[in-house]
C-alpha positions as a LaTeX table, in Angstrom:
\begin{tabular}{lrrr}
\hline
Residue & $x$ (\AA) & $y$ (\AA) & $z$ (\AA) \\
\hline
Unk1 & 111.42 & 62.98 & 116.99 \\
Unk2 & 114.22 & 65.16 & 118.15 \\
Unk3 & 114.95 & 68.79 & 117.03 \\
Unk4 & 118.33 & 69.84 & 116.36 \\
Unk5 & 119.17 & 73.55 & 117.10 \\
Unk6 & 119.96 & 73.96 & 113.48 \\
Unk7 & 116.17 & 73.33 & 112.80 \\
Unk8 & 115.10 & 75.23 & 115.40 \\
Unk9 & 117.09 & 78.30 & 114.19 \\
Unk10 & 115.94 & 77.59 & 110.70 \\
Unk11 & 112.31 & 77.66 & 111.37 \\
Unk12 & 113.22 & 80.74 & 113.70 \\
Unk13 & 114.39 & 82.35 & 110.31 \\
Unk14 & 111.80 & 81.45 & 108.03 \\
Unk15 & 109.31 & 82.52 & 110.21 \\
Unk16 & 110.99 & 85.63 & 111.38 \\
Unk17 & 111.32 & 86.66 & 107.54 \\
Unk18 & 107.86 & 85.60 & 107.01 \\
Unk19 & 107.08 & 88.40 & 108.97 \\
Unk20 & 109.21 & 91.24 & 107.74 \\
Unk21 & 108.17 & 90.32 & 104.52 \\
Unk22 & 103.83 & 90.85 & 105.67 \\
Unk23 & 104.99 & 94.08 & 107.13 \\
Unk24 & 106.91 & 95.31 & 103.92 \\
Unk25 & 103.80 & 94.48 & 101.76 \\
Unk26 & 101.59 & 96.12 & 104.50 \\
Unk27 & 103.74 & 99.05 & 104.49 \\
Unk28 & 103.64 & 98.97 & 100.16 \\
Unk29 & 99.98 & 98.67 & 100.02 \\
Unk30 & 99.27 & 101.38 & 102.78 \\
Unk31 & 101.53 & 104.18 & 101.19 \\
Unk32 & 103.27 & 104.35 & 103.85 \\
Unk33 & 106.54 & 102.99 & 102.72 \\
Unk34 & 106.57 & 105.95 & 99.96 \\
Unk35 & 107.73 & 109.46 & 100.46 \\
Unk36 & 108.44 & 112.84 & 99.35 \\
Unk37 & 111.70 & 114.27 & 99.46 \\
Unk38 & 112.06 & 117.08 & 100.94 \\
Unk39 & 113.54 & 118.71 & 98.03 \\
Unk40 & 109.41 & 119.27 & 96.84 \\
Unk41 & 107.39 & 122.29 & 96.56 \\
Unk42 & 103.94 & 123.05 & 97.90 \\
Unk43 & 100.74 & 123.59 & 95.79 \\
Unk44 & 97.62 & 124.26 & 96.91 \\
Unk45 & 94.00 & 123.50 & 95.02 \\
Unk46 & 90.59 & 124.03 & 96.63 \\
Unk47 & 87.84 & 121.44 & 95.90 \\
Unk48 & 83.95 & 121.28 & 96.47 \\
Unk49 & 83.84 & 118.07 & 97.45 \\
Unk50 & 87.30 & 116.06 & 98.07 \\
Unk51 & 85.61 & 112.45 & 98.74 \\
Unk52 & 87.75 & 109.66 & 99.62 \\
Unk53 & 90.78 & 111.41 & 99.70 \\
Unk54 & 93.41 & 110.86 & 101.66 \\
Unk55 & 96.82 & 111.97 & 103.15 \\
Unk56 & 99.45 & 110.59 & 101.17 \\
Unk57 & 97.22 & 110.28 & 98.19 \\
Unk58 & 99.05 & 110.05 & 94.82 \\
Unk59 & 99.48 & 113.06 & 92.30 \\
Unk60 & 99.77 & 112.62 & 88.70 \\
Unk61 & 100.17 & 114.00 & 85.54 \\
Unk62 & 99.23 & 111.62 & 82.33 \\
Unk63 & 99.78 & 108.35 & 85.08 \\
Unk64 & 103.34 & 109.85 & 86.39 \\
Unk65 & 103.55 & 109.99 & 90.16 \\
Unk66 & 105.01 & 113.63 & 90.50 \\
Unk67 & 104.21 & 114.21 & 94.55 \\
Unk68 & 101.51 & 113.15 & 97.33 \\
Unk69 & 98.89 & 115.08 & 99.17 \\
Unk70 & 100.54 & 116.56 & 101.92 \\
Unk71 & 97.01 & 117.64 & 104.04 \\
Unk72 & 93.21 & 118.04 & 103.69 \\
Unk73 & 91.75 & 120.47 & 105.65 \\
Unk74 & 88.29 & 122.56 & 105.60 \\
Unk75 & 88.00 & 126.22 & 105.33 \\
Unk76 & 85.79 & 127.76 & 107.54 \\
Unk77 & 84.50 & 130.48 & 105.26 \\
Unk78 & 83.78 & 128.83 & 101.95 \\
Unk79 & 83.41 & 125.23 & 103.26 \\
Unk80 & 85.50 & 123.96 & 100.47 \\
Unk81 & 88.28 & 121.34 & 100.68 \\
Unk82 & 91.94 & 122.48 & 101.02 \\
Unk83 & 94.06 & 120.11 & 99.28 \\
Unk84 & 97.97 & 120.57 & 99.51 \\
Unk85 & 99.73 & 118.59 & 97.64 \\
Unk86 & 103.67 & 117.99 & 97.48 \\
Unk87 & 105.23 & 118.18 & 94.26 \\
Unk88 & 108.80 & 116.49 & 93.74 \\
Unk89 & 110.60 & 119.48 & 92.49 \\
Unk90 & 112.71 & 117.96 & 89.19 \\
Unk91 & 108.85 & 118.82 & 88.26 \\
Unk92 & 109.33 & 122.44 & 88.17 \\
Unk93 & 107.75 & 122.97 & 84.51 \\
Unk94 & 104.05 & 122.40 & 85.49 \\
Unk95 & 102.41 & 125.54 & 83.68 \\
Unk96 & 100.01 & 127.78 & 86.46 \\
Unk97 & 96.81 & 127.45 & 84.36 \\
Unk98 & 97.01 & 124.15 & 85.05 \\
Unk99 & 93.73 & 121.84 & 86.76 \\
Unk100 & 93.48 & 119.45 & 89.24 \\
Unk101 & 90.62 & 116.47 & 89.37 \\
Unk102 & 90.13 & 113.97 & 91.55 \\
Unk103 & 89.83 & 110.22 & 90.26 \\
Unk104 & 89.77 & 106.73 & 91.38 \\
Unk105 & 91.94 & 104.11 & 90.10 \\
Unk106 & 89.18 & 101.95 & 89.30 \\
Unk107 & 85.91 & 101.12 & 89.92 \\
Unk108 & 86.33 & 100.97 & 93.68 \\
Unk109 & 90.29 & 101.80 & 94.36 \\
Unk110 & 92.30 & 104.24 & 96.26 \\
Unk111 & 91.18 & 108.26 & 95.15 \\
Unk112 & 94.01 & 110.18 & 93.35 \\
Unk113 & 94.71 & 113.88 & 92.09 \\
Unk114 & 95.15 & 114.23 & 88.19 \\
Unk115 & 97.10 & 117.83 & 87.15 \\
Unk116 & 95.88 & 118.45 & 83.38 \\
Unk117 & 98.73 & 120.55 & 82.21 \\
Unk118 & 97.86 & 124.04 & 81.07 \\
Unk119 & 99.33 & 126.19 & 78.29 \\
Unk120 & 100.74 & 128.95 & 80.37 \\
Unk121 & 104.77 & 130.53 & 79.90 \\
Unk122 & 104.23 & 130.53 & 83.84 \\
Unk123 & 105.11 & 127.47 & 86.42 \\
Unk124 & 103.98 & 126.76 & 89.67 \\
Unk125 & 106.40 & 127.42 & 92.32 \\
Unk126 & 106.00 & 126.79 & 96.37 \\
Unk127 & 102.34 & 127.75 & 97.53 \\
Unk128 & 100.63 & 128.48 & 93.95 \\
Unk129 & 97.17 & 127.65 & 93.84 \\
Unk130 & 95.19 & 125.39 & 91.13 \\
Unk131 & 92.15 & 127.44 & 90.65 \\
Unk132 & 90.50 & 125.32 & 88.10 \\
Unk133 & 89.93 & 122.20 & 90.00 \\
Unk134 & 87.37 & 119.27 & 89.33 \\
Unk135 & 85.64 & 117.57 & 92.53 \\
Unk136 & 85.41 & 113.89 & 92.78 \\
Unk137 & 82.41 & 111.96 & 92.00 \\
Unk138 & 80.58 & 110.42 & 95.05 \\
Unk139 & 79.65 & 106.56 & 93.73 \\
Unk140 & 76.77 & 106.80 & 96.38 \\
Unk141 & 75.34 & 109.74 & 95.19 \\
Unk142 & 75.42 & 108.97 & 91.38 \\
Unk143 & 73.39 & 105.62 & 92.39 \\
Unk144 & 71.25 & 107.61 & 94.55 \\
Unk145 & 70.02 & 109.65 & 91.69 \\
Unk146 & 69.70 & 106.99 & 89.26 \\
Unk147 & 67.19 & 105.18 & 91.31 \\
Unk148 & 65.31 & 108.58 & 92.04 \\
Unk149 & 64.94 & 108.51 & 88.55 \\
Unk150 & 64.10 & 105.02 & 87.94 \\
Unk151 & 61.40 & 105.65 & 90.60 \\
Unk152 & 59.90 & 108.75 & 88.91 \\
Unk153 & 60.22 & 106.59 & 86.02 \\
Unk154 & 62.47 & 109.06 & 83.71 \\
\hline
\end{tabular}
């Protein structure tokens, strides 16, 4: 059976697309597609324990992606998390009593930040801090103490 070069070039192009359409869903499901303008404003929130957390980690407010986390580093004097976070700034009404917690989007999905809005005439602005913050929970250690206590027979 002979191949014409019209059948060649067709399969060229369906495989070709094939493949720029793996590495846009790769790129979707990895975050890295997204961004954050640069027309954003920093805000900073220290956590005991950040988990799973990652760069590029959504932030929400009541399920509304309003920025990403930016970094995650350690400080070296409280050994606390240091979570920046990027917000978009059209969201420049977020009051400065507000919290931050850290979820999951399920039972085992990506780790996200969650601003509860406060009541304060104040917003934040580039570099305000979150001081009332909200750890995530560690699934390990929730299942380790269960079983201590199934053991000790609480």
């Amino acid at each position: 059976m002979q191949h014409s070069k019209t059948q060649d070039t067709l399969v060229g192009f369906f495989v070709a697309s094939g493949i720029a359409a793996l590495f846009y869903m790769a790129l979707q499901v990895s975050n890295l597609g997204s961004y954050t303008s640069d027309d954003s404003y920093t805000v900073i929130a220290h956590f005991q324990n950040s988990g799973g957390l990652k760069v590029k980690s959504p932030v929400s407010i009541a399920g509304v992606r309003i920025g990403r986390v930016s970094s995650i580093r350690l400080d070296r004097d409280s050994h606390e998390s240091i979570v920046e976070m990027r917000i978009e700034s059209k969201y420049d009404n977020i009051p400065m009593d507000s919290g931050a917690s850290i979820y999951t989007a399920g039972l085992l999905g990506e780790q996200y930040i969650s601003i509860d809005p406060g009541s304060s005439e104040e917003y934040l602005h580039d570099k305000s801090q979150l001081d009332i913050t909200s750890s995530a929970i560690v699934l390990e250690e929730m299942i380790g103490k269960f079983m201590l206590n199934k053991a000790e027979g609480k």
